[in-house]
N, C-alpha and C positions, 0 to 999 in steps of 0.2 A: 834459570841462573846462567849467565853468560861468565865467557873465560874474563871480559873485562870487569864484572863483580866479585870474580874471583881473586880475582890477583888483578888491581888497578894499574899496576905498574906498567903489565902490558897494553895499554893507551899510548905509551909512545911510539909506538910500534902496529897497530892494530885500532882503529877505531871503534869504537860500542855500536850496535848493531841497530839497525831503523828498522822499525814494521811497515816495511813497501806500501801498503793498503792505503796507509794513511797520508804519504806524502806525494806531492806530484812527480807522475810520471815522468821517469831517468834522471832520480834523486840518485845522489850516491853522495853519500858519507865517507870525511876523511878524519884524521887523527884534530885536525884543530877548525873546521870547518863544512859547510854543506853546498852541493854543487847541484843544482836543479836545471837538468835540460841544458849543459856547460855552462850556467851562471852562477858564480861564488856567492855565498849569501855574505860573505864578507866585504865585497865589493858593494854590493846591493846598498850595505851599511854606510862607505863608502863614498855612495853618490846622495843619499839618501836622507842620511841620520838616522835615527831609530823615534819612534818604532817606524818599522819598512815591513811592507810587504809585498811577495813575490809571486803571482798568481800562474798557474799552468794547466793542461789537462791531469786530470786523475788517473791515478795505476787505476789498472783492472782488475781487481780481487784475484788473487791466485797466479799471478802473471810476477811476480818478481820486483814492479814498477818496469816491467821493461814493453809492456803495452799497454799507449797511453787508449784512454779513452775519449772517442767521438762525440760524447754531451755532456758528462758531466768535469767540472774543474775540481779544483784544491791548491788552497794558498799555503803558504809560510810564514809567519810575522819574527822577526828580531824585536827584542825588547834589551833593555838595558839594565840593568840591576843597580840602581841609586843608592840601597840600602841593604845591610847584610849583617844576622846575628850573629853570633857566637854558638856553639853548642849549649844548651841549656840543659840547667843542672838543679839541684834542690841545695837551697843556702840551707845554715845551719838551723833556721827556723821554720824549715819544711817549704818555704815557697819558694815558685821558680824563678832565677838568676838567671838573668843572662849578657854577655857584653857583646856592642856592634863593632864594625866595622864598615869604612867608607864615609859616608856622608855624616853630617850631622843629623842628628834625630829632629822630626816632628811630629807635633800630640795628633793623635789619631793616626800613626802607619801604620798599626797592626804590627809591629813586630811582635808584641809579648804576646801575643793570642797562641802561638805554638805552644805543644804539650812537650813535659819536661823529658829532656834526650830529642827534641827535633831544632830544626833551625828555621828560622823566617824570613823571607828576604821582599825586599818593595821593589816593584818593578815601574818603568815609564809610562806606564799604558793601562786604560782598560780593556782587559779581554774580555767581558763578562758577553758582548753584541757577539763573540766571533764562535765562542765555544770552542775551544781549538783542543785537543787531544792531549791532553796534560801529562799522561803518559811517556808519551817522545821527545818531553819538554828535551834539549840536549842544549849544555855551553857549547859553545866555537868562539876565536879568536884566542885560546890556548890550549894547551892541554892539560889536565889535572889528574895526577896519579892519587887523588885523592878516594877514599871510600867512600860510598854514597851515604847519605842522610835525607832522612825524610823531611822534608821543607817544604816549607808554608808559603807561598807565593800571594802578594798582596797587590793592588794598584793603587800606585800615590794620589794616583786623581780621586778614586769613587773610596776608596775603603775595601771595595770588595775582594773576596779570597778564591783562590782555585777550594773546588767543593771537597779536593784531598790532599792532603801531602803530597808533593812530587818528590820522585828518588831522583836527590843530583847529589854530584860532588861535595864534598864537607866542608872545601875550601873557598866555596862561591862567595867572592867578592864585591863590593862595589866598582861599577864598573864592567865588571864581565858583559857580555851576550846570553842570551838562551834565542834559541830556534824552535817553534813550535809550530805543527802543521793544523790546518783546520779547513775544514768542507768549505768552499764558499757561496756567498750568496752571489748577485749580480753587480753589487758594486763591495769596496771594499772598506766598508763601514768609515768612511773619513780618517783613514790612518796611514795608509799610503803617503809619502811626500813626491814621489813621481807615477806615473802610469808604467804597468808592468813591463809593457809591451818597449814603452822607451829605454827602461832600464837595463834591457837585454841585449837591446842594439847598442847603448853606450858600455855598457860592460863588456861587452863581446869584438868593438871595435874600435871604442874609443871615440866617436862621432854619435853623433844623437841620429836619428829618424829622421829622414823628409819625407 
């Protein structure tokens, strides 16, 4: 349990805390945002759209993320959240209720599929090729002094769900970010909208690579 599950409030002040292992090396985490190897996953979004992702070498298990490693990588993906419930409850006839917010609903997002007391939210992308660390899921692009809830992460494309609840904010909206980091293979399963290595040069200086 961390001071920001404790008391959400301090989020404005204090970012929630990343498990180094799993993001690329000289990730650092701020209050509304993630910075991998000086490039803002905001930015990334920015030149991009979503979903983007942001590819680097991998922390060294036990190093901090502050030694990267010589063979193996590890990406990042932003996803965009198109759809978002409400807290769900038990109507006066025993079954689960719940209202969205953001987008308008379509049949098959998976929203109702959460268990009553969690939330569901549909995302832009399939992650099901990436496997990405569901755990670290984190919003950026604001901050939410919200208390976490366990949420059902769905993809508008395939149907499919993260295999658990992820603990996010309770106020996750249409529209937000999530940042999720994940092992990668050799290429970046067709999600990417530019090559990483461009993305770092125009974000870092504002001109693209020759």
């Amino acid at each position: 349990m961390t001071l920001t599950r404790i008391l959400p409030s301090l989020r404005r002040s204090i970012p929630d805390p990343i498990s180094s292992d799993h993001w690329p090396a000289a990730t650092v985490a701020t209050i509304s945002d993630v910075i991998v190897d000086g490039v803002s996953l905001l930015r990334v979004v920015e030149l991009c759209g979503t979903p983007a992702v942001h590819l680097g070498p991998a922390s060294v298990p036990g190093t901090a993320g502050h030694l990267a490693s010589a063979a193996e990588h590890s990406g990042v993906i932003v996803v965009r959240v198109v759809e978002a419930s409400a807290h769900l409850g038990r109507n006066a006839s025993g079954n689960n209720s719940s209202s969205r917010t953001g987008a308008s609903s379509a049949s098959g997002t998976g929203l109702g599929s959460a268990r009553s007391g969690e939330r569901s939210a549909v995302l832009d992308a399939d992650l099901s090729a990436l496997a990405p660390v569901w755990a670290e899921a984190r919003l950026i692009g604001r901050t939410s002094v919200a208390r976490v809830t366990p949420t059902t992460l769905t993809s508008q494309a395939s149907g499919c769900s993260a295999p658990a609840p992820v603990a996010l904010p309770g106020d996750l909206r249409a529209g937000d970010l999530l940042a999720l980091p994940y092992a990668t293979v050799t290429h970046d399963a067709g999600i990417a909208r530019k090559r990483s290595h461009d993305v770092r040069e125009i974000a870092l200086t504002g001109e693209p690579a020759t």
